[in-house]
C-alpha beads as a LAMMPS data file, in Angstrom:
LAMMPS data file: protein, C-alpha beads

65 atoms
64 bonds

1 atom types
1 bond types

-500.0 500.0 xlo xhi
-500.0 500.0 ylo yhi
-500.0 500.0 zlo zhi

Masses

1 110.0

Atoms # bond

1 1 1 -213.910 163.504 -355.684
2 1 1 -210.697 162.915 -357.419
3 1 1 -212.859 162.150 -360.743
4 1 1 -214.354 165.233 -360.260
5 1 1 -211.807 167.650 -359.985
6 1 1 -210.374 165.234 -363.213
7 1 1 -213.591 165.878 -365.317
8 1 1 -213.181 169.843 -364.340
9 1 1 -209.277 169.849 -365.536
10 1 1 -210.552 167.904 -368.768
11 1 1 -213.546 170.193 -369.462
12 1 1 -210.877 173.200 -368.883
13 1 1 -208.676 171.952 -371.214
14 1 1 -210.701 171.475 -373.663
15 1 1 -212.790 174.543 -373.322
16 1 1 -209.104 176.252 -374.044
17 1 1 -209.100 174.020 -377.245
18 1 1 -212.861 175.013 -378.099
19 1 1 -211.971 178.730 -378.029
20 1 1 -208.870 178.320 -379.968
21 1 1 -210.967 176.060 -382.450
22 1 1 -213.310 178.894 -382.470
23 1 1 -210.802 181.564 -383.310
24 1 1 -208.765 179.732 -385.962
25 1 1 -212.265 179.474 -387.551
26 1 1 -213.088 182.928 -387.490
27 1 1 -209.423 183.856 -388.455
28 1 1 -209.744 181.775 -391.697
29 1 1 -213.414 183.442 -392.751
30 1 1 -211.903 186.754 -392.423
31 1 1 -209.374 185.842 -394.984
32 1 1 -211.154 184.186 -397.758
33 1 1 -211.123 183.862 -400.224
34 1 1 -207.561 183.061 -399.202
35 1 1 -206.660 178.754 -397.810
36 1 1 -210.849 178.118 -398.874
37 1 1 -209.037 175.069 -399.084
38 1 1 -209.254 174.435 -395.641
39 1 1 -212.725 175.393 -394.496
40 1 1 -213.634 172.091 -393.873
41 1 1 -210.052 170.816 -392.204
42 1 1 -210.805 174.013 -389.688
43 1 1 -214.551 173.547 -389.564
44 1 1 -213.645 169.658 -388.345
45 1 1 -211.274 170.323 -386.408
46 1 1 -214.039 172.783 -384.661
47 1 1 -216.702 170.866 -384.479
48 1 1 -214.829 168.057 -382.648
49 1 1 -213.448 169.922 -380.755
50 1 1 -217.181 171.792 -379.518
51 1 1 -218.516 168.319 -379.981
52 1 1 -216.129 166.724 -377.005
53 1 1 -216.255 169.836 -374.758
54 1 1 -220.090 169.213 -374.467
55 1 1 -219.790 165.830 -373.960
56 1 1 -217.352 166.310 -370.887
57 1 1 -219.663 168.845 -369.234
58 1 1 -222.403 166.257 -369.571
59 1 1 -220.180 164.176 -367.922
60 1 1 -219.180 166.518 -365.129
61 1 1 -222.809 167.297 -364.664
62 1 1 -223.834 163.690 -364.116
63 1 1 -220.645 163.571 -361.913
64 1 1 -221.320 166.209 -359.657
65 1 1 -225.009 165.004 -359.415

Bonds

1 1 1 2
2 1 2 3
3 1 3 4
4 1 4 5
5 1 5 6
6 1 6 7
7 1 7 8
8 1 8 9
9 1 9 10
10 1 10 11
11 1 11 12
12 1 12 13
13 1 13 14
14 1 14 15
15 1 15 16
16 1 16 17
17 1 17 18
18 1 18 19
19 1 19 20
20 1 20 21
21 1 21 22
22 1 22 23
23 1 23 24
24 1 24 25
25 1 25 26
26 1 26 27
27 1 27 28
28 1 28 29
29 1 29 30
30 1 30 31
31 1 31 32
32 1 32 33
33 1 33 34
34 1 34 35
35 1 35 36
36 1 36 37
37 1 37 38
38 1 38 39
39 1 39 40
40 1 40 41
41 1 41 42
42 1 42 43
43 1 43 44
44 1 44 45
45 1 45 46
46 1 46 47
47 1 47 48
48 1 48 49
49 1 49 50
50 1 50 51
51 1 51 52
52 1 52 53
53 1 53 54
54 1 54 55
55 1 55 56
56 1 56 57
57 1 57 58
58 1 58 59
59 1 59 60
60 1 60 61
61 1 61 62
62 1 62 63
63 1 63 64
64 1 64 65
């Protein structure tokens, strides 16, 4: 059980991270032209983010099966 309730803090965590990801994207396409320079630092940085949040709720779905 104690993995579980880990996995759930983890996918929490990171679903906090996703949604920040999320809105740093969205923050920078509002204001380009302006740092275009860092689409794809931001972009990254957001799909990492999205990529390990799925992973971990794969996980916690195999864990609570």
């Amino acid at each position: 059980m104690d993995d579980l309730e880990t996995l759930k803090a983890r996918v929490k965590k990171l679903n906090a991270q996703a949604t920040q990801a999320k809105m740093d994207l969205h923050d920078l396409s509002e204001d380009l032209p302006t740092n275009w320079e860092k689409i794809l630092e931001v972009a990254q940085r957001a799909y990492d983010t999205h990529q390990n949040l799925m992973a971990a709720r794969k996980d916690m779905a195999a864990a609570s099966a």
